[in-house]
C-alpha positions in Angstrom: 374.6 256.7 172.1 374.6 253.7 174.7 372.1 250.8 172.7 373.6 247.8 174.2 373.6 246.0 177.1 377.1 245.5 175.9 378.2 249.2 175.9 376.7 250.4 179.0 378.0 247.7 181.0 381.5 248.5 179.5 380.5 252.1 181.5 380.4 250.6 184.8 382.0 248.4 187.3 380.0 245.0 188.2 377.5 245.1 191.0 379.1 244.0 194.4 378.1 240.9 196.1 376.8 243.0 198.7 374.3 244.9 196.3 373.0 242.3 195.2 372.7 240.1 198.2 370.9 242.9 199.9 367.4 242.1 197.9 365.3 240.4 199.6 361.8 238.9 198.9 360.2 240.3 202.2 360.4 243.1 204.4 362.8 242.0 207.3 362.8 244.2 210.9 365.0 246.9 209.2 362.9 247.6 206.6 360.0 247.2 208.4 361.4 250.0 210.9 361.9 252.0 208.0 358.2 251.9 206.6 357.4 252.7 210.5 359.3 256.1 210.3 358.6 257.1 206.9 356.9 260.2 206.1 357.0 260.1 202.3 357.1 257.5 199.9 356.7 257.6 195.9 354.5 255.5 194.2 355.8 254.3 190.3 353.0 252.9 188.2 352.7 251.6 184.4 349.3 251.7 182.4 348.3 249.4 179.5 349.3 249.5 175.9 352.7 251.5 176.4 351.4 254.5 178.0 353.8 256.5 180.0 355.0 255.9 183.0 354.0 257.6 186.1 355.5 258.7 189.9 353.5 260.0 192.6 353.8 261.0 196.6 352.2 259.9 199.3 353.0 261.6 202.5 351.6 261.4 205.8 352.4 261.0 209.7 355.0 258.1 210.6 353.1 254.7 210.3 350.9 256.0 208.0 351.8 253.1 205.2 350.9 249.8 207.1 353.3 246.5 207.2 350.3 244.1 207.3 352.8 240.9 207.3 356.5 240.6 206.0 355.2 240.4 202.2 352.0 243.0 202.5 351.9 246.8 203.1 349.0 248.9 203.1 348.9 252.6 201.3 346.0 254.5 202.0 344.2 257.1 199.2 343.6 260.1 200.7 342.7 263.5 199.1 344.5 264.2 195.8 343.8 266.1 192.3 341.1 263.2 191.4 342.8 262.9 188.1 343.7 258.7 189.6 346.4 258.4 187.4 348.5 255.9 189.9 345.0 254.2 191.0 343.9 253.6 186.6 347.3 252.4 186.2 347.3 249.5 188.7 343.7 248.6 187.3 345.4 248.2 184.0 348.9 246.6 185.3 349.4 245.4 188.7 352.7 246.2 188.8 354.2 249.0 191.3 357.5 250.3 192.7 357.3 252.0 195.8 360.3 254.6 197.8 360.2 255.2 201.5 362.0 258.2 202.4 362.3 259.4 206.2 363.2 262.7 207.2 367.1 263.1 208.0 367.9 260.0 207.2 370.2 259.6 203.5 369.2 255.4 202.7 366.4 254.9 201.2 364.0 252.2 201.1 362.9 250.5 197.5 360.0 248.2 197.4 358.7 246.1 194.3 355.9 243.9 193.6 352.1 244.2 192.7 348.9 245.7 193.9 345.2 245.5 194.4 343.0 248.1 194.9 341.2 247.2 198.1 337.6 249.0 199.2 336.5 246.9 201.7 335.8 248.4 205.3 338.4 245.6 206.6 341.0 247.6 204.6 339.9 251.3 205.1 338.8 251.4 208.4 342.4 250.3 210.0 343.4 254.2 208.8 340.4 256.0 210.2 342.1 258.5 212.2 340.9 260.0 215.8 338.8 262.8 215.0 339.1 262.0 211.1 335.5 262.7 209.6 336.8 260.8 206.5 338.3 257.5 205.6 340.2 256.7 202.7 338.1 255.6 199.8 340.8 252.5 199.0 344.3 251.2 200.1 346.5 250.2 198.3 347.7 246.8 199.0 351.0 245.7 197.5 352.3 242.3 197.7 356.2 242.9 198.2 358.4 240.4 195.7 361.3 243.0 196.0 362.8 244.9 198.6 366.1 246.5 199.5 368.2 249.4 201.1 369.6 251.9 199.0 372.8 253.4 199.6 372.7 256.8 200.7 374.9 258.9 197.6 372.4 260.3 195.9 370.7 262.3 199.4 374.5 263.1 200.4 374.7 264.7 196.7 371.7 266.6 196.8 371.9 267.3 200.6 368.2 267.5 201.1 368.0 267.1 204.3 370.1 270.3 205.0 367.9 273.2 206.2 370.8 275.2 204.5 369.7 273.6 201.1 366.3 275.7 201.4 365.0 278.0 199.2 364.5 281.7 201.1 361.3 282.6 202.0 359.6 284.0 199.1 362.4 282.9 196.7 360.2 280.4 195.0 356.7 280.6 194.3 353.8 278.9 195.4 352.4 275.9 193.3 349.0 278.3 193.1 351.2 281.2 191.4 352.6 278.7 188.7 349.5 277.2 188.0 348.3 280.7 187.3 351.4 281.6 185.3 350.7 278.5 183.1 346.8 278.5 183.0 345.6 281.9 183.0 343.3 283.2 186.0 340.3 282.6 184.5 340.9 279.0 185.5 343.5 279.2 188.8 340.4 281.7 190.5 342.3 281.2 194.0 344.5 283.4 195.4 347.3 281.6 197.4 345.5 282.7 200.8 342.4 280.6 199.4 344.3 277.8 198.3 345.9 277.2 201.6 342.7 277.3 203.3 341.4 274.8 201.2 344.1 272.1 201.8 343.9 272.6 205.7 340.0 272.0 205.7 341.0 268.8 203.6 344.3 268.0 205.6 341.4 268.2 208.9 338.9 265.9 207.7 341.5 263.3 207.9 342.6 263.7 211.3 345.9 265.9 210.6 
């Protein structure tokens, strides 16, 4: 078992200069590009008195994380489980880590730093969609101290971009089924039909 900084450095070749050089304290036109094409990004999130940790997606059209200025982006809440386990974290610790991913491509965008939860109309209105008959309750706002390109070896491995990579239709179950595999169906009452139903009529009251 590796317990040392010792021993697991003794695993692995140094860092290049270029890996390291690469960090940046700001988000420069590349990476701001990125965040502009980005449909997906995960969210990483620690809560007080050594809880564990916690990673959650956001998704949305491109553009819909903000670049407010070179050290501010802007992550809207929109409609999830309401259990807020990202939004209690941040309350407790500022501290977040956030992935951009964009369809097809295999780099990766990693973003550190710290966030406030921000309610004012200032903040939610810039992501009240045309047609939208909601805005987001919060954004997100995270002050960027870290951010980088990540090579693009572990998307080549998984090849998750390939339409090949797919499950078949009807290979793998819904999330409804597993939920009802796992709960019982005297909790998980919808059928899948329902269920799907009930995400487009939230999906529509935000504009999508």
């Amino acid at each position: 078992m590796i317990d040392s900084l010792a021993a697991l450095r003794g695993l692995y070749p140094q860092a290049s200069a270029r890996s390291r050089a690469k960090q940046l304290d700001r988000l420069d036109a590349q990476m701001r590009r990125f965040v502009a094409h980005a449909r997906l990004c995960v969210l990483a999130s620690a809560g007080a008195g050594g809880g564990l940790l916690d990673a959650s997606p956001r998704g949305g059209l491109p553009g819909f994380v903000q670049v407010a200025d070179d050290q501010t982006l802007l992550i809207p809440d929109a409609t999830g489980n309401n259990r807020l386990d990202t939004l209690e974290n941040l309350l407790q610790d500022p501290r977040i880590g956030v992935l951009f991913l964009v369809p097809g491509v295999d780099e990766v965008l990693r973003v550190n730093g710290t966030a406030r939860l921000r309610d004012e109309a200032a903040f939610t209105q810039r992501f009240a969609a045309p047609g939208a008959t909601r805005v987001p309750p919060l954004v997100i706002e995270v002050q960027v101290q870290e951010a980088y390109l990540h090579c693009p070896k572990a998307l080549m491995r998984s090849q998750a971009w390939n339409a090949d990579a797919r499950p078949a239709a009807g290979a793998f179950p819904s999330m409804n089924a597993m939920l009802k595999a796992q709960l019982g169906s005297a909790i998980v009452t919808e059928t899948d039909e329902e269920a799907a139903a009930r995400y487009r009529t939230q999906l529509a009251a935000e504009g999508l």
